[in-house]
N, C-alpha and C positions, 0 to 999 in steps of 0.2 A: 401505688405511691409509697415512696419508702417514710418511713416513722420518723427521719429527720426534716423530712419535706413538709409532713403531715404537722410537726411541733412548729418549724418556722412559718409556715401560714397561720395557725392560728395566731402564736406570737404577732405578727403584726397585725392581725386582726387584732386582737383586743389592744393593741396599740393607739391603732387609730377608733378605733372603740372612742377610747379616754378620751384621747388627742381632740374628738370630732372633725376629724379627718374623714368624712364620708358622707355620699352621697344617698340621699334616702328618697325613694321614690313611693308615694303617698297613694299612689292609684295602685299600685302592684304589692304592695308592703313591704317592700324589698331594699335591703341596705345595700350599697355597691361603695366594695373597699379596693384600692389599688393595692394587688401586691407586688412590689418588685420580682424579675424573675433573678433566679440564682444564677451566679459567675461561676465559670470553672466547671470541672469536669461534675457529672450525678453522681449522685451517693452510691457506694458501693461500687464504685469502680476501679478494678483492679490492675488497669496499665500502668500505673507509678509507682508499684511495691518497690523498697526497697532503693529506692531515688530519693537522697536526702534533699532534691530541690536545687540544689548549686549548676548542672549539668556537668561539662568539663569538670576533668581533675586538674591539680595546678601543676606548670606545665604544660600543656596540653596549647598546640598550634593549629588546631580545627579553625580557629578566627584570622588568621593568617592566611589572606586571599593567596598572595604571592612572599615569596622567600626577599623580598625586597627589606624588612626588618630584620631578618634576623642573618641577612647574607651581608649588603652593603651597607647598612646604618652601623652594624657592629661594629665593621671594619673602619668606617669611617670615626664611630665614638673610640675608638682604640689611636687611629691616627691624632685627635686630637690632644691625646692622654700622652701619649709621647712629646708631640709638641709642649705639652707643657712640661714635664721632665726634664726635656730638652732647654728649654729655656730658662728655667729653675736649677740647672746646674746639677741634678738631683737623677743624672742620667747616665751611667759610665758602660762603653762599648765593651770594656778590657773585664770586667766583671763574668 
């Protein structure tokens, strides 16, 4: 058991210590403490070096099932940026 494992069970052991949080069985002698187990990957695990946590860099169209945003939504938020040029007066062909 790694020595951050072995801190955080006691930690909540004498948590619930205080707390009286715990089960005492008078025929056995025996205290029974719930620990929660730990989230996330065990201590000392080395598959995430160097992975600030973000995944993708920005950029990055890995979440883009289909090219539907970034092929016809464009072209359609461009059509509409025209139209409005266009009808703002704020549009000249001869430019």
């Amino acid at each position: 058991m790694h020595w951050k494992e072995k801190e955080r069970r006691l930690n909540y052991s004498l948590r619930a210590l205080f707390a009286g949080e715990y089960r005492l069985d008078r025929s056995k002698g025996v205290f029974y403490i719930h620990i929660p187990k730990k989230k996330g990957a065990p201590y000392g695990n080395k598959n995430a070096i160097g992975n600030k946590g973000g995944g993708a860099p920005l950029g990055n169209l890995n979440a883009e099932k289909t090219g539907l945003y970034t092929d016809l939504m464009y072209r359609w938020q461009m059509a509409e940026i025209e139209k409005r040029l266009i009808e703002a007066d704020c549009w000249s062909k001869k430019q």
